[in-house]
C-alpha positions in Angstrom: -9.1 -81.8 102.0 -6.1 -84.0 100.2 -5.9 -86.0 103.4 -10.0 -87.0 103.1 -9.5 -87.5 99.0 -6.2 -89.6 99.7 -8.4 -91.7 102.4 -11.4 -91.9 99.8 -8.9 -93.1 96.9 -7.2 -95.9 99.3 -10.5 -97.3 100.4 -11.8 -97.6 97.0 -9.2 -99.1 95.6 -8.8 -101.3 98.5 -12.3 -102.3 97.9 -11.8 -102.7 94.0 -8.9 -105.4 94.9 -10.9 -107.2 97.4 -14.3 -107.5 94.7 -11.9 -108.8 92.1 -9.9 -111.2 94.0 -14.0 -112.4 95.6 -14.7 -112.8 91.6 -11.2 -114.8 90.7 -12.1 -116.9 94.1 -15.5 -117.5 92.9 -14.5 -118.6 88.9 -11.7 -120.9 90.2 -14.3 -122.4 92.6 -16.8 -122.6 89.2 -14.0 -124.0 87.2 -13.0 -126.7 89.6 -16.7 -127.7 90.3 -17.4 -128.1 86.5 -14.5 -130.5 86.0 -15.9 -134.3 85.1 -14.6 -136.7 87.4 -12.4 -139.6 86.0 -14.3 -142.8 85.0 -13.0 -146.4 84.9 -15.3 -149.0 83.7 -15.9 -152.0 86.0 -16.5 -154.9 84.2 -16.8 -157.4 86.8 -20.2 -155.2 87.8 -21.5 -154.7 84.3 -23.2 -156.9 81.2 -24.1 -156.5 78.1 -24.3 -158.5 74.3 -23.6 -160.0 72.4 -22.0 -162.8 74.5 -24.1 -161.8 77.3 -24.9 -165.1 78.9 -22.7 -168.6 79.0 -23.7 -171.7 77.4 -25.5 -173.2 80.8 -27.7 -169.7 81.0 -25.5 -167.9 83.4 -24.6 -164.1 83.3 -20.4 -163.9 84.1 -20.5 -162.1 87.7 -24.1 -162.1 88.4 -27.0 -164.3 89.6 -30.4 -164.2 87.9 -33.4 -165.1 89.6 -37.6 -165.4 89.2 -38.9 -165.2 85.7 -35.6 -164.1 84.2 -34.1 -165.4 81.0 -30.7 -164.4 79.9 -30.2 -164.8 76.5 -27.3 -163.4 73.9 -28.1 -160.2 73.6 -30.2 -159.8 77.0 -32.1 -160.1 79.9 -35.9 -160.6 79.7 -36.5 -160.0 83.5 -39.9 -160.7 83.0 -42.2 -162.3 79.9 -45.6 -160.3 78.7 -47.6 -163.1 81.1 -49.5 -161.8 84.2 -47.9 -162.0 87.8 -44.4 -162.8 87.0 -41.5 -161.3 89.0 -37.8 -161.5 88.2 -34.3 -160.0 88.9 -30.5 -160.0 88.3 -27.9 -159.0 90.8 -24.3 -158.5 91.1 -22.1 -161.3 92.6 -20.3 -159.2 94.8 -20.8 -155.7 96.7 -19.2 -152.2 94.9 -17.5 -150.0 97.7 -17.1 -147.0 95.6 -17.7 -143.9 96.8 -18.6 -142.3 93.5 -20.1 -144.7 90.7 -22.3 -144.0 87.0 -24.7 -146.8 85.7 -25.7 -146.4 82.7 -29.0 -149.0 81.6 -30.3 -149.9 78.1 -33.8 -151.5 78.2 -37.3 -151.8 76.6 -40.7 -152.0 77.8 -42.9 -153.0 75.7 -46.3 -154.6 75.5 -49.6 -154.8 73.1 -51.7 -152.6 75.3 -52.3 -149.0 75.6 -51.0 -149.5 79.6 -48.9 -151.6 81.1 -47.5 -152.9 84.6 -46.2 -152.9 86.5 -42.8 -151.4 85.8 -39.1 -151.5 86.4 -36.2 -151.2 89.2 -32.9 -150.1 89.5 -31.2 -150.9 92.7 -28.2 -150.0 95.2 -28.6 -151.8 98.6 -26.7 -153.1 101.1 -28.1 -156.9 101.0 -29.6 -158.8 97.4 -33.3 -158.2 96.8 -34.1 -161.4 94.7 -38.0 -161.7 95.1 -40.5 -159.6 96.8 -43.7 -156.9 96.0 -41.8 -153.8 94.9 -41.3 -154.2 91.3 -40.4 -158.1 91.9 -37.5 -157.1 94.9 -38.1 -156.9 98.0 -39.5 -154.0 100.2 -38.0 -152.5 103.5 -34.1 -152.3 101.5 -31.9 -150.4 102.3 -30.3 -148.0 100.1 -31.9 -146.7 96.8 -33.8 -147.3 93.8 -34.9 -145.8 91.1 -38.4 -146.9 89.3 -40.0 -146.7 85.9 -43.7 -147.3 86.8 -45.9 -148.0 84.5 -49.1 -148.0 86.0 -51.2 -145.7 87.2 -52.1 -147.2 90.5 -53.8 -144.3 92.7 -55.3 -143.1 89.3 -54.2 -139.4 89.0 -52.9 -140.1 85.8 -49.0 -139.7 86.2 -47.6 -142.4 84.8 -45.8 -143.7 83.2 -43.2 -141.9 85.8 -39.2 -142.2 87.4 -39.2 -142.2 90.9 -36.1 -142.2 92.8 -37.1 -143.5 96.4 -34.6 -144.0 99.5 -34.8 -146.3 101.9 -33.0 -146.9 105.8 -34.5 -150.7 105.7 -37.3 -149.6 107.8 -39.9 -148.0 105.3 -42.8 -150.0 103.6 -43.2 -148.6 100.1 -46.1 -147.1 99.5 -47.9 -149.1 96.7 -51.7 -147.0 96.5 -49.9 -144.0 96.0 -47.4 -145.0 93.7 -44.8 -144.4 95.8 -45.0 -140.5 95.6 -45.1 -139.7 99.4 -41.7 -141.6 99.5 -40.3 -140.4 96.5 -37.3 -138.0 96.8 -37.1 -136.9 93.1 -39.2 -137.9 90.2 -40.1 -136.8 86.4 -42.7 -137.6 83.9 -41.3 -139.7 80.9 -43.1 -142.6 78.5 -40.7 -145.5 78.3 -43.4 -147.9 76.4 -43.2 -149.3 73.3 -40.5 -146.7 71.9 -38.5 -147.1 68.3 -35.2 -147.2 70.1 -34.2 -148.2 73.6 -34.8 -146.3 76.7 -31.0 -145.3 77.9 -30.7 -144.2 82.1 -27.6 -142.9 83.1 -27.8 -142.7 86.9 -25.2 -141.0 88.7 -23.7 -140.6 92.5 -20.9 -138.0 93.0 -20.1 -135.9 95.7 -23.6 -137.5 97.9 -25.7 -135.7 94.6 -27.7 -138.3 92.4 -28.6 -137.3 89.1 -31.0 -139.3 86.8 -30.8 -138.8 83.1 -33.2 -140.1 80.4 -32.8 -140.6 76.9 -36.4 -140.7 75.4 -35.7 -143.7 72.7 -36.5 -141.2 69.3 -33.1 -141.3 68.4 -30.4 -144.2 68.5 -27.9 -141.4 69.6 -26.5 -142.5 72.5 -26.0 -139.5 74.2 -29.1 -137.8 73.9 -29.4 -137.2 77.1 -32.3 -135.2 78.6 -32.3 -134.4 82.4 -35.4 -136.0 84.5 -34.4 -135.3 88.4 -31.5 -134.6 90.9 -31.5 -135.1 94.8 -28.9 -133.8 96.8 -27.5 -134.2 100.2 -28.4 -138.2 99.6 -26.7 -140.6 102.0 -26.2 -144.4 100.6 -24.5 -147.3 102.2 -21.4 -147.1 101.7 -20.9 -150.4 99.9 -23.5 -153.0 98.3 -24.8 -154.4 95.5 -26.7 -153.4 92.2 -29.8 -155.1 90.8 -32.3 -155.0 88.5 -35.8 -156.3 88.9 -39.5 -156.0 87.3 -42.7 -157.5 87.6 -45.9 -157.5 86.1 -49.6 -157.8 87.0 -53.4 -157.6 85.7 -51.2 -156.2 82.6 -48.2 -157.1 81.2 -45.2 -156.3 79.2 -41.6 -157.7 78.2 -39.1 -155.8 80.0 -35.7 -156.5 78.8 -32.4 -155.4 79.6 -29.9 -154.7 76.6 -26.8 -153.6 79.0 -26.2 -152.4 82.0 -21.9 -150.6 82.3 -21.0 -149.8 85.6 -18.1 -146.8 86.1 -16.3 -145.8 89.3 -15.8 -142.4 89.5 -12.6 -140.4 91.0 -12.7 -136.8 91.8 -10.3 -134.8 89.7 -6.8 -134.8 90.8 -7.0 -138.4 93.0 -5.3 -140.8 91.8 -7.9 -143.8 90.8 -6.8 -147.2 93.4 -5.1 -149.9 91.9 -6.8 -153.1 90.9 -4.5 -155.1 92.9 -5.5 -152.7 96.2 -9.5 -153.7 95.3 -8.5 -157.6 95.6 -9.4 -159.1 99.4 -6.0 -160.3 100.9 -8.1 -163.8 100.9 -8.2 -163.8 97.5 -5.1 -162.8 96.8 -3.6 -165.6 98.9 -6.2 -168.0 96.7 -5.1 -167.3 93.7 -1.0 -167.3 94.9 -2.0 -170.5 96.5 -3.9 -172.1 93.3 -0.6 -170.8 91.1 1.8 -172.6 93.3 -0.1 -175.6 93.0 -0.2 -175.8 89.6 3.6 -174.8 89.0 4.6 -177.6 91.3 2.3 -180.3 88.8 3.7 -178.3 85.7 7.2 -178.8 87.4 6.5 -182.7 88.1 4.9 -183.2 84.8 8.3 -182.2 83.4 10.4 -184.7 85.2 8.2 -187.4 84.3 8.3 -186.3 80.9 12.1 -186.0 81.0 12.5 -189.5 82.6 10.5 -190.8 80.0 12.3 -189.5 77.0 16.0 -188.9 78.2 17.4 -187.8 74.9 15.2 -184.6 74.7 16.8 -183.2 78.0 18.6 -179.9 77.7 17.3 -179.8 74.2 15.7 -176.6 73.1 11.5 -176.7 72.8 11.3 -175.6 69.6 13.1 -178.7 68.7 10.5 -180.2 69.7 8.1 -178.7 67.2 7.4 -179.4 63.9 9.0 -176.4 61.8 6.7 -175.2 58.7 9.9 -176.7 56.4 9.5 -180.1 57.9 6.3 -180.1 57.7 5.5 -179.7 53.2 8.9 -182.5 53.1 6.9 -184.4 55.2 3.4 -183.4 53.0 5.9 -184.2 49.9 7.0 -187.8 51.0 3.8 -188.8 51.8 2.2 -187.7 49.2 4.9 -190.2 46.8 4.6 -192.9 49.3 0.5 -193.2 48.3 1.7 -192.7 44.8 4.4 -195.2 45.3 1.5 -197.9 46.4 -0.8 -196.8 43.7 1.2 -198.0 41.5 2.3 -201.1 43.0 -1.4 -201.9 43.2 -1.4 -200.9 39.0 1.5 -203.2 38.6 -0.4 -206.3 40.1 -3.7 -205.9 38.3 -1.7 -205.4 34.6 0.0 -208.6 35.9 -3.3 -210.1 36.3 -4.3 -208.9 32.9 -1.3 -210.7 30.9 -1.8 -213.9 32.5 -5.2 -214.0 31.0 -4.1 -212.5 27.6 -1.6 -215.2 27.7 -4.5 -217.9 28.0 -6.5 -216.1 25.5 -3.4 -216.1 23.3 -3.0 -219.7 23.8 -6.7 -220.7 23.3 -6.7 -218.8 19.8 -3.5 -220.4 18.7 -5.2 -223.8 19.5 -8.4 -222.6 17.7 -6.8 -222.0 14.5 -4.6 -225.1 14.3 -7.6 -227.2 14.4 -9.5 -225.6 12.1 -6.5 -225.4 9.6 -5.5 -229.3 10.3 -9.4 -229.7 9.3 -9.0 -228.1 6.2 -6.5 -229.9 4.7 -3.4 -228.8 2.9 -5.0 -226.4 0.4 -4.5 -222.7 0.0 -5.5 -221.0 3.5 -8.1 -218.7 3.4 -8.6 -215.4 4.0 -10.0 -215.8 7.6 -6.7 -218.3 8.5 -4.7 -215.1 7.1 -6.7 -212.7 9.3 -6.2 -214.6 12.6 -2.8 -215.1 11.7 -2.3 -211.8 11.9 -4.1 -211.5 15.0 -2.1 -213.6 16.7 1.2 -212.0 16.0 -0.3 -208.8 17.0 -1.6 -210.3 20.2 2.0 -211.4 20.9 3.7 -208.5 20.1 1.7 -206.7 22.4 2.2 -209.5 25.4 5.6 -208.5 24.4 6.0 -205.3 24.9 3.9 -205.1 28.1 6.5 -207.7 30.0 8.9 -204.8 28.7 6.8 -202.1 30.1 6.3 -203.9 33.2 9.6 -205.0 34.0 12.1 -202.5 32.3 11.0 -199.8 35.1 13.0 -200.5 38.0 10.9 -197.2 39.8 8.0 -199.2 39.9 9.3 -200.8 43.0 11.0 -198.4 44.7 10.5 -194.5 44.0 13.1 -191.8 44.4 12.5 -188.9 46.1 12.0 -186.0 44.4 10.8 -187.1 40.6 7.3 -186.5 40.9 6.9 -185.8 37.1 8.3 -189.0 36.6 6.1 -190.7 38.7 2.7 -189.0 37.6 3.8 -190.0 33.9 4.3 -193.5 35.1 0.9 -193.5 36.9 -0.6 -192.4 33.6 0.8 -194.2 31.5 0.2 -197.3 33.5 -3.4 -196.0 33.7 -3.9 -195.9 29.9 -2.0 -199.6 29.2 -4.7 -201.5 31.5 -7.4 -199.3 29.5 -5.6 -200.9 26.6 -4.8 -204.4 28.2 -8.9 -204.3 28.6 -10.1 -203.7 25.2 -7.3 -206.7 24.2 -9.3 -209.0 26.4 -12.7 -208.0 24.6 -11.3 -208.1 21.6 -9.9 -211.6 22.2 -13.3 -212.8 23.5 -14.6 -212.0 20.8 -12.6 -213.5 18.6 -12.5 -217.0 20.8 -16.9 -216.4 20.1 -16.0 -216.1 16.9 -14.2 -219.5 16.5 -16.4 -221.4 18.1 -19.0 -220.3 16.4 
């Protein structure tokens, strides 16, 4: 009886072990599956605003074709006018294994329906014009449509289809691609407050679709629409988007579209240099040697041409931030310095003709006091006596001014208080030098009157 309840107590706690090792093999297996792969974001596969496009229309790594118009801040891939197709497409093919796109776009359009939709697309070869949402039918690889009209009229749309595609299929337009489609969800896109955001993603051969329903400008709102697994895409190829419209029509722009490579936790994400073709590598090496041997020539020219800069230091070469105000400073007096030069010949001007006015008076007033005889002179001889002196006085003392100021001719450096009081004060003596000379014709009027 103790051998059958020893046997009975190994078993079961044999068994116990066994369960909970089963259970901590089953968590790590949950744990590890729930990690989030590692993203990298690939910008030479991606676009967005607000320097979307260059200045000649161009998006930076992709071509734009049909009724597309790049702008700023996006891609209107087609216009609200009927039967217009048009698409954008990446340069170059994406051989990752794992990749997220994530979309920002609006449909929108004055009617209560629309059409005819819009595509998302990863296939082996460009799609740039054709019948399936303005690409072109029989591709091969994937894509995933926003239809927005009801075409076989059992009223499911607007609807995201996610159809697949060996190259071989015609898609399947009366029916609105339903008998093709692998995965699919009912979700308005039209004429929303906020943008429509699609975050598409292939991991581990499982593609996932998520929608954000454009209520909220949260940008991770995400809601989930559909999921295929088990899906086999090519291997590498190139991502598009395309639209077209019909009978109806809306505007169906693209804000962005960001592109990230995914790497299953624990790999270690490839190096950019690794992703570079060895043709392009040897390009770029080639166009760098090139252009060090012209930088290397330009600099024996250079050195030829001006041999007493060699071995000197480039900064030398430079103007230093010092240099430069002396060099503001000196300029600055030299302008002042002809200013007044140009002051100085004017006020010589001016006493020339205050000399002849001078003159002219004085022979004025020795007529009329010859005329008068030898009597008592009068008050108006007394006054332009005076006159007179005072004109002479002044002629006087601006030959003093004028040529007791040896700075007038050649400035110092440095006495720019000096020289501003010389410029104004030059200033004011022509002011005064002019009012003489009005004063004098007067007075010459006045005589001859």
């Amino acid at each position: 009886m103790a051998v059958c309840n020893a046997r009975v107590f190994i078993l079961s706690f044999l068994t116990a072990v066994i369960f909970h090792r089963s259970l901590a093999n089953v968590a790590a297996e949950g744990s590890t599956s729930e990690e989030s792969p590692h993203r990298r974001f690939e910008y030479k596969y991606s676009f967005k605003g607000p320097h979307l496009s260059q200045s000649d229309g161009s998006i930076p790594f992709w071509i734009h074709s049909g009724n597309a118009i790049p702008s700023a801040d996006q891609v209107r891939i087609t216009p609200s006018l009927r039967s217009q197709r048009g698409s954008v497409w990446t340069k170059n093919k994406v051989s990752f294994e794992h990749w997220e796109a994530e979309v920002t776009f609006r449909v929108s359009g004055r009617g209560r329906m629309g059409a005819d939709g819009l595509a998302l697309w990863f296939t082996s070869e460009q799609g740039l014009d054709g019948p399936v949402y303005g690409a072109a039918d029989t591709w091969n690889g994937i894509g995933v449509f926003f239809d927005s009209f009801d075409n076989d009229g059992k009223k499911n749309n607007p609807a995201i289809l996610v159809v697949g595609n060996n190259g071989n299929l015609v898609y399947d337009h009366q029916n609105d691609g339903n008998t093709q489609a692998l995965g699919t969800c009912l979700r308005d896109f039209r004429n929303k407050p906020y943008p429509i955001r699609a975050k598409i993603t292939y991991y581990r051969k499982t593609l996932t679709v998520f929608i954000n329903n454009g209520f909220t400008p949260d940008k991770e709102d995400y809601e989930f629409c559909t999921k295929v697994e088990n899906m086999i895409i090519p291997t590498e190829g190139f991502f598009g988007i395309s639209a077209a419209t019909g009978g109806l029509a809306d505007d169906h722009d693209v804000l962005s579209f960001l592109l990230f490579r995914l790497t299953e936790p624990g790999q270690q994400p490839p190096s950019v240099d690794s992703e570079i073709p060895k043709e392009q590598k040897d390009k770029y090496q080639e166009e760098f040697q090139n252009f060090q041997q012209e930088l290397d020539k330009k600099k024996e020219e250079f050195q030829k041409e001006h041999p007493n800069v060699q071995g000197e230091p480039m900064d030398d070469l430079y103007e230093s931030v010092n240099d430069r105000e002396i060099r503001q400073v000196f300029e600055g007096q030299n302008r002042i310095h002809l200013e007044i030069k140009q002051i100085n010949r004017q006020l010589a001007m001016i006493l020339d003709e205050q000399r002849r006015y001078v003159s002219v008076i004085t022979d004025e007033v020795a007529k009329k006091g010859t005329s008068a005889g030898s009597g008592q002179p009068d008050s108006a001889s007394q006054q332009l006596s005076s006159v007179i002196s005072t004109q002479q006085e002044l002629l006087r003392n601006l030959n003093e001014l004028r040529w007791d100021h040896p700075e007038n001719t050649r400035i110092k450096p440095l006495k720019l208080l000096n020289i501003f009081q010389m410029y104004h004060y030059h200033n004011i003596s022509v002011r005064n030098m002019h009012i003489a000379m009005d004063c004098n014709k007067c007075i010459i009027q006045t005589l001859n009157t």
